[in-house]
N, C-alpha and C positions, 0 to 999 in steps of 0.2 A: 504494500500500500504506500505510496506517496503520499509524501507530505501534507500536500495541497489535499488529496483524500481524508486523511486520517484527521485532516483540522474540522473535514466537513462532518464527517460521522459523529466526532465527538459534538462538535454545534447540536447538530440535530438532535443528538442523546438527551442534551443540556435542555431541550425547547420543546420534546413529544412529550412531560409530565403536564406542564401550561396547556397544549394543545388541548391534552383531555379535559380539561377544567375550565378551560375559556373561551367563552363564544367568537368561533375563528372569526367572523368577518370584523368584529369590533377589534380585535385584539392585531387582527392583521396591518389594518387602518392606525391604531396607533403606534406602530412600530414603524409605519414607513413616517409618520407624521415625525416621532421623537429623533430619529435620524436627519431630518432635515431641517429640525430646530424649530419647526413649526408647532401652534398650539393645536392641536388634537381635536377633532370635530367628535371624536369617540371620547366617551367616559373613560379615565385610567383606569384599566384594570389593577386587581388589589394583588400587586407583586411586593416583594421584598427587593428593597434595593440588588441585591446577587441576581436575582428573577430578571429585573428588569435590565440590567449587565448585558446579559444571555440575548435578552431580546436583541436588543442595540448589535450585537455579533452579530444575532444568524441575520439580520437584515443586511445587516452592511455584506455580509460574507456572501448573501446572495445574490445585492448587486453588482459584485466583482464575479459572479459566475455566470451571469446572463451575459455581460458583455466577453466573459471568455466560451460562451456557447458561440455568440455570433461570430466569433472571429474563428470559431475552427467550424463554423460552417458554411462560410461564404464560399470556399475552393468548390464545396458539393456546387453551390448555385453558380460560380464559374463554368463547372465539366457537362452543366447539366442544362444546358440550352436549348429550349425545343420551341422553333418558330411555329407562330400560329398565326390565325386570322387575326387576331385581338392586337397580337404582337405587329403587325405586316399593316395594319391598318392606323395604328399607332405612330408608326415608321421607328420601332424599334431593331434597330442592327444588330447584328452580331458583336460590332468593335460599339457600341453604345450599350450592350448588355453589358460587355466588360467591365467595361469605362464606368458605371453606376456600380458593379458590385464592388470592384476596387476602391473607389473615392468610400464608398461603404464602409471596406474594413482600414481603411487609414485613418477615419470619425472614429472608429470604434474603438481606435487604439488611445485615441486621444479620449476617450469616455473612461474607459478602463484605467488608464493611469490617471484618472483623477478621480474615480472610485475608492482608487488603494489612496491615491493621498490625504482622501475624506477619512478613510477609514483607520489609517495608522494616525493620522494627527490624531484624530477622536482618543483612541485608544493610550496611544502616547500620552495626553492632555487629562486623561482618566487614571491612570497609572501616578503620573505628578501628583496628583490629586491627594490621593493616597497615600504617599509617600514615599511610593514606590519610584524611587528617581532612578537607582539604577536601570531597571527594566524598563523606563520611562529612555532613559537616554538611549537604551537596545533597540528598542522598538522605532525609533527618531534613528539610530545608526543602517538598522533594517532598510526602512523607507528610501534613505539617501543610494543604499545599495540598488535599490530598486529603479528608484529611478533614473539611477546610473547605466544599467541593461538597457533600458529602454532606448536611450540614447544610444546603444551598439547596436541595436535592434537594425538589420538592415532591409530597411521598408522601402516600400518599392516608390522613390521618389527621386525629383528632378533636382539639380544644385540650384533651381532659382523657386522651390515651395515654397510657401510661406501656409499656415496653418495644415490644411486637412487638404489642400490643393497636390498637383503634383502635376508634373509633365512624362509623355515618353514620345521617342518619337518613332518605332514602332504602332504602335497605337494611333497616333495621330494620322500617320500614312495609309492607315486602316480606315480608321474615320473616312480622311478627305476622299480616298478610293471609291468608299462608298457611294459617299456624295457626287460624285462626278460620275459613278455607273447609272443615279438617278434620273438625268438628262440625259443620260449619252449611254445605250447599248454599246458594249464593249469587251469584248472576251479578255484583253488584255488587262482591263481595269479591276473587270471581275476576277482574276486568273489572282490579281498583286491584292487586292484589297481580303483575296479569302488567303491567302500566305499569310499577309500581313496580321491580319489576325490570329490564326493560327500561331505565328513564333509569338506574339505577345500573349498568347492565354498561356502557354506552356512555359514562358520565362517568367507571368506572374503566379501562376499556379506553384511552380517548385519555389518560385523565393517567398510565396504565403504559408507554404508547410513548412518553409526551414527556420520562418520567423515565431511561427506558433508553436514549431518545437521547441524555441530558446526561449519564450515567454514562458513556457509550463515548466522548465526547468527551474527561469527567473521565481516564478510562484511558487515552485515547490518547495525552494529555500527559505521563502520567507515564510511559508508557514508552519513549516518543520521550525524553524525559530521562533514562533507565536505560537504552536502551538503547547509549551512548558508555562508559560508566564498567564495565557488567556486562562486555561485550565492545568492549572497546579495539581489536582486530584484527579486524575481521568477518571472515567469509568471504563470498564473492561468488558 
């Protein structure tokens, strides 16, 4: 079991007693609400501070796993392209189906690492609290590790990006291909613009598995290190 695993099972361990005891929609509602610092449209449920801890976890813990569902399932919706009327009436392309899931998972990276940095600050800030300044300062040294990856993280972008944008020029010659077999039947246009797409699905397809294997190793660490300090007493 991986790190990143074994932080989750034990969350979950820590949050099926509540479940049984507390009316899930309300309880749900105020877990996303206390995470976001917002006042609670739902009545507090009657937790003990530890209880209410736990919450704060599995919530945050699970919006760091939504955005790592999306990003290791975009490649499926890359490989998985199947033109339709809907699509074709649309004028959805091929190098434009790309070009949308891509820009997709470059957001998503950028969601994801401010997930973790919502969630270690919290925690970190929660720990100080406490008094726990060591593991306070661990958790602050974690995060820095982390977001240190990220930046190695080699994401499929241009030297002139600036946020969630990106250039290639692969892709683009796909693109404009397209556009120009639009007005103009052209075996030769069509010939370059299905190449052209092709070498771009298959250069971002393998550099999106090789990035989402070095993130899950990135998260595996860090929660193999959070996982002692969040849960001192595991259950077995």
């Amino acid at each position: 079991m991986t790190g990143y695993e074994r932080f989750s099972k034990l969350a979950v361990d820590e949050i099926i007693p509540l479940f049984k005891r507390l009316d899930h929609e309300g309880f749900s509602q105020y877990a996303i609400d206390s995470i976001n610092g917002i006042s609670s449209s739902q009545k507090k449920p009657n937790l003990t501070e530890e209880e209410d801890f736990y919450v704060k976890i599995l919530r945050h813990f699970g919006e760091i796993n939504k955005s790592l569902e999306t990003l290791e399932h975009i490649p499926i919706f890359i490989s998985s392209f199947r033109k339709s009327k809907a699509y074709r009436e649309a004028g959805i392309t091929d190098a434009i189906h790309l070009r949308y899931h891509i820009e997709h998972y470059l957001q998503e990276n950028y969601i994801l690492l401010s997930r973790v940095q919502k969630f270690m600050g919290w925690l970190s800030h929660s720990l100080k609290n406490e008094g726990r300044l060591r593991e306070s300062l661990f958790v602050s040294g974690l995060l820095k590790t982390f977001e240190d990856s990220m930046k190695n993280l080699k994401l499929v972008r241009g030297d002139h990006v600036h946020e969630t944008r990106y250039d290639d020029n692969i892709l683009n010659r796909a693109t404009m291909l397209e556009l120009a077999g639009q007005y103009k039947r052209d075996k030769d246009l069509s010939f370059g613009a299905t190449m052209s797409y092709k070498l771009a699905k298959k250069e971002w397809s393998e550099r999106i598995k090789k990035n989402n294997q070095d993130l899950r190793k990135s998260l595996d660490m860090i929660f193999e290190g959070l996982a002692p300090i969040v849960f001192p007493s595991p259950r077995e």
